[in-house]
C-alpha beads as a LAMMPS data file, in Angstrom:
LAMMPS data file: protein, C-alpha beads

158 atoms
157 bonds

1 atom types
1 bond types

-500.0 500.0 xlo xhi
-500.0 500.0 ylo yhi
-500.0 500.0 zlo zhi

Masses

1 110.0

Atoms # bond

1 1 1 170.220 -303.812 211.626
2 1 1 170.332 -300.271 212.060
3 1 1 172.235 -298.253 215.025
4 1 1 168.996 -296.610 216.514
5 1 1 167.364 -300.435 216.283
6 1 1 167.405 -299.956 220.052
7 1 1 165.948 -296.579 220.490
8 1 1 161.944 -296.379 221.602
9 1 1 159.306 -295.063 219.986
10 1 1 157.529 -293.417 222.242
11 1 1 153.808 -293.992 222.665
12 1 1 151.115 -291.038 221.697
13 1 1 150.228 -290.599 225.245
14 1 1 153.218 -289.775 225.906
15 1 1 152.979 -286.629 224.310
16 1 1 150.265 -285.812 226.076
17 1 1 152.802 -285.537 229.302
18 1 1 155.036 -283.187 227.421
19 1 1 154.281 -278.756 227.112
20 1 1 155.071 -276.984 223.721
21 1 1 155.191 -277.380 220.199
22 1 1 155.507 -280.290 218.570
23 1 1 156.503 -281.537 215.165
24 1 1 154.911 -283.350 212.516
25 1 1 157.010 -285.341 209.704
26 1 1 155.644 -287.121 206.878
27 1 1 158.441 -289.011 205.742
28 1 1 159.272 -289.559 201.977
29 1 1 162.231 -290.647 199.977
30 1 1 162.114 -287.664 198.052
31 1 1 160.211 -285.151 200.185
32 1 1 159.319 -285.035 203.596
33 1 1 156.567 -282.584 204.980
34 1 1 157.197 -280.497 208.023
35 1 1 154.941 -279.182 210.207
36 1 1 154.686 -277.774 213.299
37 1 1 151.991 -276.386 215.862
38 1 1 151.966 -272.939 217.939
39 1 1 153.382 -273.773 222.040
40 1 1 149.591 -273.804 223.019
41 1 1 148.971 -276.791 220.788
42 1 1 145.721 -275.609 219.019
43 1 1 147.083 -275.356 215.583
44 1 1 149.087 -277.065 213.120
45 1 1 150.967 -275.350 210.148
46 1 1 152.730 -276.862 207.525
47 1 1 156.071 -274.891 207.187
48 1 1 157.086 -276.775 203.433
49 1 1 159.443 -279.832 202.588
50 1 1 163.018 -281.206 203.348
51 1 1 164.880 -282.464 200.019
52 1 1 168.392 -283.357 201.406
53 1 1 168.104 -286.987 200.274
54 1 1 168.598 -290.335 202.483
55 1 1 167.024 -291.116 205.489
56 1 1 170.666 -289.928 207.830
57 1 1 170.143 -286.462 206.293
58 1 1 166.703 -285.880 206.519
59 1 1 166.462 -287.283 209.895
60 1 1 169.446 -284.858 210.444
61 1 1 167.499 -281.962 208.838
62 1 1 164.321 -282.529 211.103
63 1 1 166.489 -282.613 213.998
64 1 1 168.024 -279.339 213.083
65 1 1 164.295 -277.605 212.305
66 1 1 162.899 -279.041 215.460
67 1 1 165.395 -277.213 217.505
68 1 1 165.302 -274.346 216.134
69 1 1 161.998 -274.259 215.841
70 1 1 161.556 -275.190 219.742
71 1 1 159.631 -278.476 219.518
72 1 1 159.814 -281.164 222.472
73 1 1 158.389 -283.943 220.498
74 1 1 157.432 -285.403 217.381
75 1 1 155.027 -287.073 215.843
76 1 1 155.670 -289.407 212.656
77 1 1 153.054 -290.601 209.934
78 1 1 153.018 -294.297 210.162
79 1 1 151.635 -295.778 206.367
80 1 1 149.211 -298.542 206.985
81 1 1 147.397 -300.412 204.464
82 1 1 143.395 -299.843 204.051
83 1 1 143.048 -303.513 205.995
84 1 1 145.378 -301.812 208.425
85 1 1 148.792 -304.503 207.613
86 1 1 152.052 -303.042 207.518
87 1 1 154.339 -302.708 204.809
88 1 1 158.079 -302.354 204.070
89 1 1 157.667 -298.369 203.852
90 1 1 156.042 -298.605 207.598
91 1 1 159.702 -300.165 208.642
92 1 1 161.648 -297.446 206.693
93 1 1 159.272 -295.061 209.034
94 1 1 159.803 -296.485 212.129
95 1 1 163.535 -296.431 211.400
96 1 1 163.297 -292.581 210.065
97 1 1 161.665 -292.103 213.805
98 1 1 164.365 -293.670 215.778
99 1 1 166.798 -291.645 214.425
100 1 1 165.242 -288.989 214.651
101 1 1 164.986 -289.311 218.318
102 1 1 168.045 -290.264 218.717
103 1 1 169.330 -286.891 217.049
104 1 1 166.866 -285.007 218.532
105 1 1 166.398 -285.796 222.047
106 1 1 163.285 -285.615 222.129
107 1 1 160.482 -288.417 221.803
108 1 1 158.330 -288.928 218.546
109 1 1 155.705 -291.517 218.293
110 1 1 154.084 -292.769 215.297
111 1 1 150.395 -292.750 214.134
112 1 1 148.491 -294.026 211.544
113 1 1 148.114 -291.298 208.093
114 1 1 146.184 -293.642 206.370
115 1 1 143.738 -291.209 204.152
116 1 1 145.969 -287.786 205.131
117 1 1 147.290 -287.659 201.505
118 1 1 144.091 -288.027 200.053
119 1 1 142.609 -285.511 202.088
120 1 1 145.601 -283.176 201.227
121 1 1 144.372 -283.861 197.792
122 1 1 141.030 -282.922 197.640
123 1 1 141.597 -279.738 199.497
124 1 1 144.324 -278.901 196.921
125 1 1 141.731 -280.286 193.903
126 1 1 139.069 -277.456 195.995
127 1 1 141.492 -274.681 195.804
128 1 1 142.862 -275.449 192.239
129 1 1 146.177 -276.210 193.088
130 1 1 147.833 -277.759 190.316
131 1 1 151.412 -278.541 188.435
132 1 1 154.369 -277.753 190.403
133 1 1 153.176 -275.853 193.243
134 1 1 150.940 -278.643 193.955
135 1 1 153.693 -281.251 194.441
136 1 1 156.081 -278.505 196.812
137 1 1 152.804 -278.512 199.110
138 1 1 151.380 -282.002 199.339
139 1 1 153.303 -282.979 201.910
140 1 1 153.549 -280.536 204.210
141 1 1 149.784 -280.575 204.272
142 1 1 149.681 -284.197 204.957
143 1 1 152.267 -283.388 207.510
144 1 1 149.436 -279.893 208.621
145 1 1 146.995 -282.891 208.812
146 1 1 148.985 -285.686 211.054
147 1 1 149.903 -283.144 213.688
148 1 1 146.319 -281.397 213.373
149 1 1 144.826 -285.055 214.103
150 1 1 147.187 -285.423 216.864
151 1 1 146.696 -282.724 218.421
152 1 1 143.122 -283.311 218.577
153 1 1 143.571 -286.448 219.877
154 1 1 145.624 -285.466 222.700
155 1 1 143.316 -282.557 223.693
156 1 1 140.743 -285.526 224.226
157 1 1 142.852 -287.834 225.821
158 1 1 141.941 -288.904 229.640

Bonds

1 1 1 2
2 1 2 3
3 1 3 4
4 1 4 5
5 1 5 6
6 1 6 7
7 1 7 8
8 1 8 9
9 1 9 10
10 1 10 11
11 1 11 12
12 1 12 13
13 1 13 14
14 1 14 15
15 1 15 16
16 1 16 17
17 1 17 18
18 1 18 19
19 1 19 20
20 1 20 21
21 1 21 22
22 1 22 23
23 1 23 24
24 1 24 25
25 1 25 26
26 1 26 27
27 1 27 28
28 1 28 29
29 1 29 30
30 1 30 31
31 1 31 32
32 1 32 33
33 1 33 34
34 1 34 35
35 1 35 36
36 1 36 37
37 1 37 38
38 1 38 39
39 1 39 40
40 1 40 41
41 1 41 42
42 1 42 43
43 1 43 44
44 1 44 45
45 1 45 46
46 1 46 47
47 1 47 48
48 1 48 49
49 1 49 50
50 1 50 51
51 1 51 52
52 1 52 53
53 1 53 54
54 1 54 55
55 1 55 56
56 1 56 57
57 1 57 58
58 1 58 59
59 1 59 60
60 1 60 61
61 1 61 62
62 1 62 63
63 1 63 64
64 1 64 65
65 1 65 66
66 1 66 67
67 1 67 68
68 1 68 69
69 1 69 70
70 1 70 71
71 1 71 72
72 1 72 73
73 1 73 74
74 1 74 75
75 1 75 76
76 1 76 77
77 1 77 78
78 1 78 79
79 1 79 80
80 1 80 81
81 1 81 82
82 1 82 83
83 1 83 84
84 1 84 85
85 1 85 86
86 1 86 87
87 1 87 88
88 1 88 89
89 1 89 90
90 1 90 91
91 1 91 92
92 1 92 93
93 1 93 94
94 1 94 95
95 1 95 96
96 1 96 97
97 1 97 98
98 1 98 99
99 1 99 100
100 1 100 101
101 1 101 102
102 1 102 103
103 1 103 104
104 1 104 105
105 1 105 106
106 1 106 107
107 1 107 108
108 1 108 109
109 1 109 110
110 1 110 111
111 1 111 112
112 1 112 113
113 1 113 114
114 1 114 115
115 1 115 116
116 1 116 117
117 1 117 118
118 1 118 119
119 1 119 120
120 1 120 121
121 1 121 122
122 1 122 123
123 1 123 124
124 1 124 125
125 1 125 126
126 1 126 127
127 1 127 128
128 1 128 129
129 1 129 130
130 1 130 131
131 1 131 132
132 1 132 133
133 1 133 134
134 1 134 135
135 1 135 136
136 1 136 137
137 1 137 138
138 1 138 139
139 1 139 140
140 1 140 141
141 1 141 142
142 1 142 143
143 1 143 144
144 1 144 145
145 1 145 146
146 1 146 147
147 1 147 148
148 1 148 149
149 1 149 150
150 1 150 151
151 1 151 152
152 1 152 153
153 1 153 154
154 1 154 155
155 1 155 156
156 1 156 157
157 1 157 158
């Protein structure tokens, strides 16, 4: 059992409470895709990829970019199945979103990005966006779509 086992995810309303920019992480082994939103919360942009390796630095990393970056929460992609079951990548997730509260200080919830990297695909298959350059942007896109989603969301939250 992990050391942040006890920290909470915090739910999405809760962001709703909080004012500035947030963060949106879509966490991967290999690469993880940043991206964050402007203080007013109308836009997401995907500001590229964190390759430090293992879950400790990478949650690390994020920590450090949030800050400087001036977010007050975070929102996590949260890989569900099509039939909406959970998987052993959702629990490597959740723990990548504890600690990165925890290192933070600030609260992250998770949501569902089932379909975001598909989407990031076809808009990358519509620009011609291929090779290389096309696996340094994939996700931070899918990241540019979680938070955009969010954000969304909150606006029409009661």
């Amino acid at each position: 059992m992990s050391e942040y086992a006890s920290v909470a995810i915090a739910d999405i309303r809760e962001l709703k409470n909080t004012r500035g920019r947030l963060i949106a992480v879509d966490f991967g082994e290999v690469r993880t895709g940043l991206a964050v939103s402007d203080a007013s919360r109308f836009l997401a942009s995907g500001i590229g990829n964190v390759k430090v390796g293992g879950i400790d630095k990478t949650a690390a990393e994020v920590a450090r970019i949030a800050a400087e970056r001036g977010c007050v929460a975070a929102v996590v992609g949260l890989p569900r199945n099509m039939d909406g079951s959970e998987g052993a990548r959702a629990d490597r997730c959740r723990d990548f979103a504890r600690r990165l509260s925890a290192l933070a200080g600030i609260p992250v919830a998770m949501t569902d990005e089932r379909l975001t990297t598909v989407a990031a695909s076809r808009y990358l298959n519509e620009t011609d966006t291929r090779g290389g350059k096309r696996k340094n942007v994939i996700d931070s896109l899918s990241a540019e779509i979680i938070l955009q989603n969010t954000i969304d969301r909150l606006k029409n939250m009661n």
